[in-house]
N, C-alpha and C positions, 0 to 999 in steps of 0.2 A: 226243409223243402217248402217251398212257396207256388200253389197253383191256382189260376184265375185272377191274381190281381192288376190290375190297369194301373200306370203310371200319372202323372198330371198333365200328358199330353191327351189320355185317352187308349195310348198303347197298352196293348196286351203285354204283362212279363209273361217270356218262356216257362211252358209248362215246367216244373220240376228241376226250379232254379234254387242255386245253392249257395247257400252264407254262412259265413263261420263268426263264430260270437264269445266273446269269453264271460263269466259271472264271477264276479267278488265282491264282499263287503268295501259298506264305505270304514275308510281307514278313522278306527278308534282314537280316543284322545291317551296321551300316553296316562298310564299310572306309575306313582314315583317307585322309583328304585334305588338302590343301597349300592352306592360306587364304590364305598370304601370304608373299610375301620381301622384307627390308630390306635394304639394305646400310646399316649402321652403320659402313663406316669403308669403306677399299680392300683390307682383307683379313679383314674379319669383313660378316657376313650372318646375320641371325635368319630361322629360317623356323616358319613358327607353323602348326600341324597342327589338325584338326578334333575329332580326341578322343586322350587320352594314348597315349603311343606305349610300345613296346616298348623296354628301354634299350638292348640288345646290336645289333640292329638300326637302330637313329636313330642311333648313335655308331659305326657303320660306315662309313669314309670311300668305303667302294665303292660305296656306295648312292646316293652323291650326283654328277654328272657335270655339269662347266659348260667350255662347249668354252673354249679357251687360258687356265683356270685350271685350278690343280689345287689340291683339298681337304685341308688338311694335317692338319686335324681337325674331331672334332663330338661336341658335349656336351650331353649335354639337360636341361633345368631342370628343379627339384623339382617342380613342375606337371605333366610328364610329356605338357608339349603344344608346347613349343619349342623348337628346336635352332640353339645358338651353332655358325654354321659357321666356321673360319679356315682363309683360302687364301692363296694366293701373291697377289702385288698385280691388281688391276683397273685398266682405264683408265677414265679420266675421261671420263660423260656419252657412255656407251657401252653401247645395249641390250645385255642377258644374259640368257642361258634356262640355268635348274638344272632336272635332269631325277633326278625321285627313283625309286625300286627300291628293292623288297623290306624295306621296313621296316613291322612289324606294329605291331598295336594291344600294350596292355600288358595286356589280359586275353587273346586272343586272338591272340596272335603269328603265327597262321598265315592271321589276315585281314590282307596287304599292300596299301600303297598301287598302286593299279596302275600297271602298267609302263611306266617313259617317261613319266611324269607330269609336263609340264612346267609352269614359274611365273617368267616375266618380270619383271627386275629393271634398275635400273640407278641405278651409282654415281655422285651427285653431287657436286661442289665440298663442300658444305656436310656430307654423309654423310664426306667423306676428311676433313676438318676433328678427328672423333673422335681424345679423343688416344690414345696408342699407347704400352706398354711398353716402352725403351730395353733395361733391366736390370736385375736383382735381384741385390743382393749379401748376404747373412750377414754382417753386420757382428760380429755376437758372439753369444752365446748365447741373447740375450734381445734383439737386432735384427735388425732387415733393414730393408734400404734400397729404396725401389721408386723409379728414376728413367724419367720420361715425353719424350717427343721433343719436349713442344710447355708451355708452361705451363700450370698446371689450376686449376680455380675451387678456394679454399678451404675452404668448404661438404665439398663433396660428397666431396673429396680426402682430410678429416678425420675421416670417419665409419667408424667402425669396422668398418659394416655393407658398406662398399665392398670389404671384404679378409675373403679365406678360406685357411687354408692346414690339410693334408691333417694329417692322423696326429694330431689333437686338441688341435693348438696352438693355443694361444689368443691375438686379438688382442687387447691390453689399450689401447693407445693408437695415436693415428697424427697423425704433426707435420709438416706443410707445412713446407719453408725458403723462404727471403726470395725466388729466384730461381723458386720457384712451378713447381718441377722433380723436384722428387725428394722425397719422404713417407718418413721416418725412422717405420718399425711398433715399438712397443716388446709386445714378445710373452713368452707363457709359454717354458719352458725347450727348448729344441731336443736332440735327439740326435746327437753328434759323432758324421760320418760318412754319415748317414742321409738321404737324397733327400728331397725335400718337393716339394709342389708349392700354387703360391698363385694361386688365382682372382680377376683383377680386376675389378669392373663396378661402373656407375654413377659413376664417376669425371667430371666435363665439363670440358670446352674453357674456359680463362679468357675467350678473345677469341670463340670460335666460338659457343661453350654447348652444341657437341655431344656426346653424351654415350657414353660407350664401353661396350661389354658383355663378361660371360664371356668376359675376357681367360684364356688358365693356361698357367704356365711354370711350369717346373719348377727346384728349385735344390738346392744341399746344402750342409750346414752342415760346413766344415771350421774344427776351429780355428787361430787363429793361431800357438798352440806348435807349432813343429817340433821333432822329436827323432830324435835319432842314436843308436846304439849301438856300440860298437866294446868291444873285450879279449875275454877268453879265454872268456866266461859265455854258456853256450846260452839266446838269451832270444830274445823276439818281442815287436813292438806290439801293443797291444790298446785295447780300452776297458771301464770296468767297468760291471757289468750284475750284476744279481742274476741265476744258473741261468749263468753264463759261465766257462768255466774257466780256472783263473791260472796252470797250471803246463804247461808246454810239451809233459812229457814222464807227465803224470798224468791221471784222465779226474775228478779234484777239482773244484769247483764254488764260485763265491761265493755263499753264501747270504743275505745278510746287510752292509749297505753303509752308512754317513751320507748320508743323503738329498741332500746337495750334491757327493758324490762318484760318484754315478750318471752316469759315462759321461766321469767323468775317464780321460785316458790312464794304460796303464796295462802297463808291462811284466811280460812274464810270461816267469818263470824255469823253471828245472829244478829239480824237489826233489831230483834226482840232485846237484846243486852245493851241499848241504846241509853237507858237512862240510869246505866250503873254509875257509882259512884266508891266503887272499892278503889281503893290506893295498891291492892295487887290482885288485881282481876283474873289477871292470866300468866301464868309461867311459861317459856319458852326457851329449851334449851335446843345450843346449837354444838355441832361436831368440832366449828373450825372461826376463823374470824369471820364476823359478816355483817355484812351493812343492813338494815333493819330500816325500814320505810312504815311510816305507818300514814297511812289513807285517807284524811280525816275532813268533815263535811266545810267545805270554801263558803258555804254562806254562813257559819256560825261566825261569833260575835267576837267569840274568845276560845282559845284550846284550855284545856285541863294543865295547870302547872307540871303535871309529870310529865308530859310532853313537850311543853314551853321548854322547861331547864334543862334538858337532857339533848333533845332532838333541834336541828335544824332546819328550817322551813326554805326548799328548795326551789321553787319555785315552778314545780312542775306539778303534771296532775293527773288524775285516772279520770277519764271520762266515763260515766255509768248510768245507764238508763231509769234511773230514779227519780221520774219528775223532770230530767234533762241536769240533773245535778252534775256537779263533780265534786272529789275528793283529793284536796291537794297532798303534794306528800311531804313530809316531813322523814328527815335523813339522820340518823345514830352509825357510831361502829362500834360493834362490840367484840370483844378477844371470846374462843372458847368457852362455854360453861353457862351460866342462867340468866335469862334476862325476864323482868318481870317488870309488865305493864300495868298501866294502872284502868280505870272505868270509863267510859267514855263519858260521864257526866261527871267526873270527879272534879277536885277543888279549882277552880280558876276557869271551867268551863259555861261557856254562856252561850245559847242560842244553836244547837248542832240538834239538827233532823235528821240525823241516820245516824249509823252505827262506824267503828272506822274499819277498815281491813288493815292488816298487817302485809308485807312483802320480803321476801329474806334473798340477800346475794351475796355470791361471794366476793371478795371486794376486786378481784383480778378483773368482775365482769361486767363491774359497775362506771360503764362508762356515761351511765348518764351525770356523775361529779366527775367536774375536772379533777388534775394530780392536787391542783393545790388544795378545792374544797375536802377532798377525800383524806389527805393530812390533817386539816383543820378538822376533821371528826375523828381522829386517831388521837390529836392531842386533847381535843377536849372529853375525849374517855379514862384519862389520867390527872389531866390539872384539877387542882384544886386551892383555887383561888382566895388569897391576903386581904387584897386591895379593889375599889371600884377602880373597871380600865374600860377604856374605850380601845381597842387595837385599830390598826390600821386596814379598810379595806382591802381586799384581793382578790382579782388580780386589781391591780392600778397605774396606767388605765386601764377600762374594760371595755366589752364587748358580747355576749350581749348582757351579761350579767354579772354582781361580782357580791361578796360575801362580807356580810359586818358582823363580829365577834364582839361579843362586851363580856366582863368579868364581874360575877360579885361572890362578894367574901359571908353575905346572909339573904334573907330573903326580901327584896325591897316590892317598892312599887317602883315599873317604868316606864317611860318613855322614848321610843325610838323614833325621828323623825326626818326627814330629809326636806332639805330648802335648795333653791336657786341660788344664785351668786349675790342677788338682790335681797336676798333672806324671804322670798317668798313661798309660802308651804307647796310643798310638790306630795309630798306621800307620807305617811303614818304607818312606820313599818310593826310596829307594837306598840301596845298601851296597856298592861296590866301587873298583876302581881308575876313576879317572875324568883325563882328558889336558887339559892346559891349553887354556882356553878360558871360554865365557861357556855354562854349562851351564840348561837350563832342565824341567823338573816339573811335572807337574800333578795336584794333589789333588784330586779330584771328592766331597769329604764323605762316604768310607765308612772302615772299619777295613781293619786286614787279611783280616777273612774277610768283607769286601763290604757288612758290614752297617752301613748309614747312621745316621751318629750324629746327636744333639741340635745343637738351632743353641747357639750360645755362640762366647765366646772362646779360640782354641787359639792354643798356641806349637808354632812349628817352628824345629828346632836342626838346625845344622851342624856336624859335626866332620869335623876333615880330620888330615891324619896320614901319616907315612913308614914305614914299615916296617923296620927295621934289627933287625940280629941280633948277640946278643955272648956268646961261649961257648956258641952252641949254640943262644943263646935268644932269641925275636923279640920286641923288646917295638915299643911305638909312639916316634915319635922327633919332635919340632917338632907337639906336637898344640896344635891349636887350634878353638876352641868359639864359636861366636857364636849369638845367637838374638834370634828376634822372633814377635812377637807378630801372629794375625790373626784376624777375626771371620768366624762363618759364621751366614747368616741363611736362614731358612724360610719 
């Protein structure tokens, strides 16, 4: 009832005038709700929600409650409206109530689904039918194997879209085998050591057609070199990493790596053992064949003869925070079983300020050698050399680098050098005592002060030689000369 009020003209309203009015809240914001629950297999369950959820909350296993199961986990899809539930098994063609808690919205996390919100399900013959992940194994660097309990349609098995796995690995391929059990992933590069985890969904039943969802297991890529260490050398495993340190007892740092050497094993020394001179410093055995790099200071004058004669100088190098140093590597292959190093100041060493690091690969993954250098280290782990040879460079021609092998039948004094066509010195690939063996060099097309020459035809000459002294005076003794000829192209 309304009396005494005037209008905006000044009019009186009628005494005991009458309006009618209604009251209600202003309309709330919805809270999520539970549309639906599948069971997809006897141990996975989708539950499909009414508006995106909260992530921390939907992938809380304590939120979810289904009496004589227990939730083992919950993941929610990029949607932000579904959660893959995985529990312990169900039985078959037996009503189920999931009862959800406290899981928010994803703009408003503090509106929950309310409490004890239950949604009846139940799993059928043909729902247990979805196939189910056995196992996942890391086959190698660049596979994994995903084997199924039940046989899978081809299709859907092969699609690359069916397989996720964590830390930005990439699936590039995926190959059903004949028995329609297990899917060979062939994938970008893994991290030796390092956890993964691989989501599987969409996967079906060959016989059933049921189809499986937001599988994820978790695995780790170990590789298959094992390695041991034994003698008297303060060292530790590791793997290489660019920002990782290689020195056991330094806080030094790799800066600097060959891109196929990232996350090769990789022993790491003490620069305190810098000025050994043992002929077997360190024993190192491996599982399987593997190429064996060892790290050693670019500004020393000379390497240690058990390195000269054995190892290859590849022409690549670890960049390391040592004064701005680096350590070039020198390249071996060894078959199964012992391999024993010698001191970083042993015989033939002249002029090395640090310590070297060791690197182990296995040789499938050793694409920093070409096929042909990585045979030329297979065979020189065998021969055992007659005669002084100069072999012929390889490849020839080259690009950007190629590989000089010489033979000796003892231990001489040498010389490796490379000239122009004009016979003018270009580079001085060695110059010291060097131990019988099948030696090998690598010319990368620069001079001695680094600077890249013209393409053309260069010769590289050997000389080898004894050192003998006679009244006092050391001349050369049994010298001998060979040379050949090779092209470098641009």
């Amino acid at each position: 009832m309304v009396n005494g009020v005037r209008d905006g003209a000044g009019n009186t309203i009628a005494a005991n005038s009458s309006y009618a009015f209604s009251f209600g809240q202003i309309a709330a914001e919805p809270l999520p709700v539970v549309t639906g629950v599948t069971a997809l297999s006897e141990t996975q369950l989708q539950a499909t929600f009414s508006v995106p959820l909260d992530k921390a909350s939907a992938e809380r296993t304590a939120n979810y409650q289904i009496q004589g199961v227990t939730v083992l986990s919950a993941k929610l899809d990029a949607a932000k409206n579904k959660v893959w539930l995985t529990t312990s098994p169900h039985a078959l063609n037996r009503i189920y109530v999931v009862l959800f808690s406290n899981i928010g919205r994803s703009d408003r996390p503090d509106l929950i689904v309310e409490a004890n919100s239950p949604c009846f399900y139940m799993v059928s013959k043909s729902a247990a039918a979805a196939p189910g992940v056995l196992r996942i194994v890391a086959a190698g660097e660049m596979l994994v194997e995903v084997w199924f309990n039940q046989p899978v349609e081809r299709y859907s098995a092969e699609a690359r879209r069916s397989y996720h796995i964590s830390d930005d690995v990439a699936v590039l391929g995926a190959e059903l085998d004949a028995g329609l059990n297990k899917v060979t992933l062939t994938t970008s590069r893994h991290r030796a050591g390092q956890a993964y985890t691989l989501t599987v969904s969409g996967v079906s039943g060959a016989e059933s057609g049921a189809v499986m969802s937001g599988t994820v297991l978790a695995y780790t890529f170990v590789p298959s070199l094992q390695v041991a260490l034994a003698g008297s050398a303060e060292a530790n495993l590791s793997f290489v990493a660019v920002g990782s340190p290689y020195y056991v007892d330094r806080n030094y740092v790799i800066t600097s790596a060959p891109e196929d050497l990232i996350h090769a094993r990789m022993i790491m020394t003490a620069n305190s053992d810098k000025g050994s001179s043992s002929t077997g410093f360190m024993q190192v055995t491996v599982s399987q064949a593997t190429v064996v790099y060892v790290a050693y200071d670019a500004s020393a004058q000379s390497v240690p003869a058990w390195l000269s004669s054995r190892y290859t100088k590849t022409g690549l190098s670890l960049g390391v925070s040592e004064s701005g140093e680096k350590l070039n590597l020198w390249a071996a292959y060894f078959t199964a079983g012992n391999i024993t190093l010698g001191g970083n100041n042993a015989a033939g060493a002249r002029g090395a300020k640090c310590m070297y690091v060791v690197l182990l690969q296995e040789p499938a993954f050793a694409r920093t050698l070409s096929s042909g250098e990585l045979e030329g280290l297979k065979e020189m782990s065998t021969q055992r050399p007659t005669t002084i040879t100069l072999l012929p460079n390889y490849p020839n021609p080259f690009n950007p680098r190629t590989s000089i092998r010489f033979e000796l039948p003892y231990d001489k004094e040498v010389r490796l050098v490379v000239y122009d066509i004009l016979g003018r010195h270009v580079r001085t690939l060695y110059e010291s005592t060097a131990s019988a063996g099948v030696h090998a060099l690598i010319w990368d097309g620069v001079n001695d002060d680094q600077i890249p020459v013209a393409a053309g035809v260069y010769i590289y000459r050997l000389e080898v030689w004894e050192n003998a002294q006679r009244n006092g005076v050391t001349y050369r003794n049994n010298y001998v000369t060979i040379t050949r000829k090779m092209t470098y192209l641009k």
